[in-house]
C-alpha positions in Angstrom: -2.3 -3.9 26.1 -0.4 -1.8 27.7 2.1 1.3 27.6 3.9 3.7 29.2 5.2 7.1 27.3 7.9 8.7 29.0 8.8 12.3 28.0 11.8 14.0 29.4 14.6 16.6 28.4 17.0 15.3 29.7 19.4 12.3 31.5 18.7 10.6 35.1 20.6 11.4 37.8 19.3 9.9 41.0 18.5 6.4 41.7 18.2 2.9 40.0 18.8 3.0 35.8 15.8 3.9 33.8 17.3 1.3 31.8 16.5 -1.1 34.3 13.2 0.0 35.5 12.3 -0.1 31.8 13.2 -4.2 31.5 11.2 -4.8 34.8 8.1 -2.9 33.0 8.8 -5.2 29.9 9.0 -8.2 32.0 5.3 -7.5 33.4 4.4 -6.8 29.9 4.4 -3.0 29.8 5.6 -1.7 26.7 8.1 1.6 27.6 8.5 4.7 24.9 10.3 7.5 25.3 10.6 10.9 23.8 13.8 13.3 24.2 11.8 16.5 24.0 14.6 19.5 22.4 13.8 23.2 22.6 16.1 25.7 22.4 19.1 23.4 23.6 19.6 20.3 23.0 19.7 16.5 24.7 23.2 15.7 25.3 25.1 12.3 23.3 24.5 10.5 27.3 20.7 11.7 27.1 20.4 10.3 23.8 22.0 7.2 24.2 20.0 6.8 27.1 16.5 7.7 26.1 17.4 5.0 22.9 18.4 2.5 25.8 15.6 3.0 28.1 13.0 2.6 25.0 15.5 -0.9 23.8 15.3 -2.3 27.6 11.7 -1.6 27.6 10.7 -3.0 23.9 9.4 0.1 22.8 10.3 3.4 20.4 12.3 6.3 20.9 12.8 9.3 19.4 13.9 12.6 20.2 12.4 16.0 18.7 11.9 19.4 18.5 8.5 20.6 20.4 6.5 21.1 17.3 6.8 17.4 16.4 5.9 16.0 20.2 2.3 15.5 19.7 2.9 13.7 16.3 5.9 11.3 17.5 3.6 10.4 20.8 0.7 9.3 18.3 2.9 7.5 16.0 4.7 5.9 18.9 1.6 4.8 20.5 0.1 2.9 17.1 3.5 1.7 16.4 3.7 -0.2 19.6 -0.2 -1.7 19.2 0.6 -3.1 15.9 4.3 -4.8 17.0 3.0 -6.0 20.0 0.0 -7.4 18.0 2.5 -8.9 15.4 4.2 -10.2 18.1 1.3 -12.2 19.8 0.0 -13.4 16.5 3.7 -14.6 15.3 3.8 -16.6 18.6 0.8 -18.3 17.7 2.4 -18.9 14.2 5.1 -20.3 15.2 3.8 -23.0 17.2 1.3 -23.9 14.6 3.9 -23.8 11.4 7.3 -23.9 13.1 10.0 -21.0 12.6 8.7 -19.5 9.3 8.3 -15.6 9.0 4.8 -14.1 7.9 6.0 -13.9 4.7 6.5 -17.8 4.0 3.2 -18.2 4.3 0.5 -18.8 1.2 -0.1 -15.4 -0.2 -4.0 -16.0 0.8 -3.1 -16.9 4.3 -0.4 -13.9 4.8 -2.9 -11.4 3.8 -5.6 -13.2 6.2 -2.7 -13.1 8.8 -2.4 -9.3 7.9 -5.4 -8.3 7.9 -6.2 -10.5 11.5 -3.5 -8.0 12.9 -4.8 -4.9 11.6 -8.0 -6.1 13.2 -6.5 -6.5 16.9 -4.4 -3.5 16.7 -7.6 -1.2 16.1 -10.2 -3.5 18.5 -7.8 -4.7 21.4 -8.1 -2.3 24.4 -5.5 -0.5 25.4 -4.1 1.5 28.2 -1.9 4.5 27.8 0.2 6.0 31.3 2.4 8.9 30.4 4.7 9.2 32.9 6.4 13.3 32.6 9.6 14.7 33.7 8.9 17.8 35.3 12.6 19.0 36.2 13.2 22.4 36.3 14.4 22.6 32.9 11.2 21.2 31.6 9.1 24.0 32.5 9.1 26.1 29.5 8.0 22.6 28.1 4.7 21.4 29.7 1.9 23.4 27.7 3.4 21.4 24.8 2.8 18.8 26.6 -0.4 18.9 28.1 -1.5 20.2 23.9 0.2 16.6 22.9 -1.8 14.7 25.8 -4.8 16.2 24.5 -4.4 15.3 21.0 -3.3 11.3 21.9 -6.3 11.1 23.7 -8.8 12.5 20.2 -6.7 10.1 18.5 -7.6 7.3 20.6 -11.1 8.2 20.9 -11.0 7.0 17.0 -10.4 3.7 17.9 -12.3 0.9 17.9 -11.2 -0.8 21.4 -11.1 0.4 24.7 -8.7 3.0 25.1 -7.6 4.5 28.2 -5.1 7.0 29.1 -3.3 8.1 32.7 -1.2 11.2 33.7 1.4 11.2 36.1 4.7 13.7 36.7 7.8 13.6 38.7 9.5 13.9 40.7 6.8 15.0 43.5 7.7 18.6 44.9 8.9 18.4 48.5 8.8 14.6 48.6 11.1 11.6 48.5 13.3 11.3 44.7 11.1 8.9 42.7 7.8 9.6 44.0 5.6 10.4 41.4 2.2 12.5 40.9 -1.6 11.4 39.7 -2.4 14.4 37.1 -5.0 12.3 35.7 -6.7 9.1 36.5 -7.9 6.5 33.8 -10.3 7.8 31.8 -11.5 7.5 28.1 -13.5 11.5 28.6 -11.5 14.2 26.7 -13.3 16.7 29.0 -11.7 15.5 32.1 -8.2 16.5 30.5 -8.0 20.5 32.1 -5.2 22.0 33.1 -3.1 19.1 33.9 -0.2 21.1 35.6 -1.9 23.3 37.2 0.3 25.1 39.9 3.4 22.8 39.3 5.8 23.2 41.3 9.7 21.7 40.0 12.9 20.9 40.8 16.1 19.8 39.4 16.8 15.9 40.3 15.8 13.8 37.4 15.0 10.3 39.3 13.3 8.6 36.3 14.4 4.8 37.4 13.0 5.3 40.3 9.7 6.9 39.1 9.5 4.3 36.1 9.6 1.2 39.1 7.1 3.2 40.9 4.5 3.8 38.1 4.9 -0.1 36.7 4.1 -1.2 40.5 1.0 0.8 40.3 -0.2 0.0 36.8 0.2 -3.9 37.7 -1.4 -3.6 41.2 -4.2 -1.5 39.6 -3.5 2.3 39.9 -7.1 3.9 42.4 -7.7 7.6 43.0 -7.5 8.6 46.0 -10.8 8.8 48.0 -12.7 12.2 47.3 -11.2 12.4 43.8 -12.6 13.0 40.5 -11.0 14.5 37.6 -13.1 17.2 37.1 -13.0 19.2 40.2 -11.7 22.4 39.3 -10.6 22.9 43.1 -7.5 19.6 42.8 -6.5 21.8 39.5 -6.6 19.2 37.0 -4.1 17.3 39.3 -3.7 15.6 42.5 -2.5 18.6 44.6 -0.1 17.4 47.4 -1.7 13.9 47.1 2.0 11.9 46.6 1.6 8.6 45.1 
């Protein structure tokens, strides 16, 4: 299974519609959350209605909250998603095998099998977890929450009992094209490789999150690499890929 979590502050403004970006990541069977993140201001009625449309296109949750609550909603969000894409798979299989009836019309001894088999998947399935992070300029004040929320998905994870994996990228890349996004953190299951993720980060102001969601789904399906030389922990890349633009 797997996801993308996109946290931003704020609305797009350059490029394709998030909202479309977000139904071709659904389409390749990438589940797309979002998270408004609010600090002293506050997300706009076009951000919100956005973010809620972005998460809709892409068959996933949104929400929008106050800093405090970001590392909670992105845990929440992430289990959430396992166990409906779960339900979802199993109820496929249920309907082909007894037609159009709901979970629920089942025998009570087969629904609770049923339940349980999902519960099952939903902690043993592997999973893959890219969080994909506006860094805007107004999103600065913002990103040590963020990297703290990171860090605590990942201990959460570590409790289960499948694969889990989790990815790190920001956008848009300083100095480069509008969309181009950057590699804070390969694939990796080791807490200890999660430093300072934005290290020296440089932002601006465009918000092209269409165009960095269609960039991030073409890597996750084509099988995102490190660049050669990399590794996570080398202290000298700053947690992140420098100027490496992906």
């Amino acid at each position: 299974m797997r996801q993308i979590i996109l946290v931003t502050d704020g609305c797009s403004n350059v490029g394709i519609s998030p909202v479309v970006a977000a139904a071709h990541a659904l389409a390749e069977n990438i589940v797309v959350n979002v998270v408004g993140v609010v600090d002293e201001g506050e997300i706009g009625d076009r951000g919100k209605e956005e973010i809620e449309e972005i998460a809709r296109a892409g068959g996933g949750l949104s929400r929008v909250v106050p800093i405090v609550h970001l590392s909670r909603t992105i845990q929440m969000m992430t289990r959430k998603t396992v166990v409906h894409t779960v339900q979802q798979a199993v109820q496929k299989e249920l309907r082909q095998m007894f037609g159009n009836a709901p979970i629920t019309a089942l025998p009570p001894d087969d629904r609770e099998k049923v339940v349980q088999l999902i519960d099952d998947m939903a902690e043993t399935s592997s999973l893959q977890v890219a969080l994909l992070v506006d860094a805007s300029a107004s999103m600065k004040p913002k990103m040590k929450a963020v990297e703290d929320a990171i860090r605590d998905l990942m201990i959460s994870l570590q409790a289960r009992a499948g694969k889990s994996e989790i990815s790190v990228f920001h956008f848009p890349k300083f100095g480069g094209e509008d969309g181009d996004i950057v590699m804070d953190l390969h694939w990796t299951r080791d807490l200890a490789k999660i430093g300072n993720l934005f290290y020296k980060l440089n932002m601006k102001g465009t918000t092209p999150t269409g165009p960095a969601l269609m960039q991030l789904v073409r890597f996750i399906v084509g099988g995102i690499k490190a660049p050669e030389g990399w590794t996570d922990s080398d202290p000298a890349k700053g947690g992140m890929l420098g100027d490496y633009i992906i």
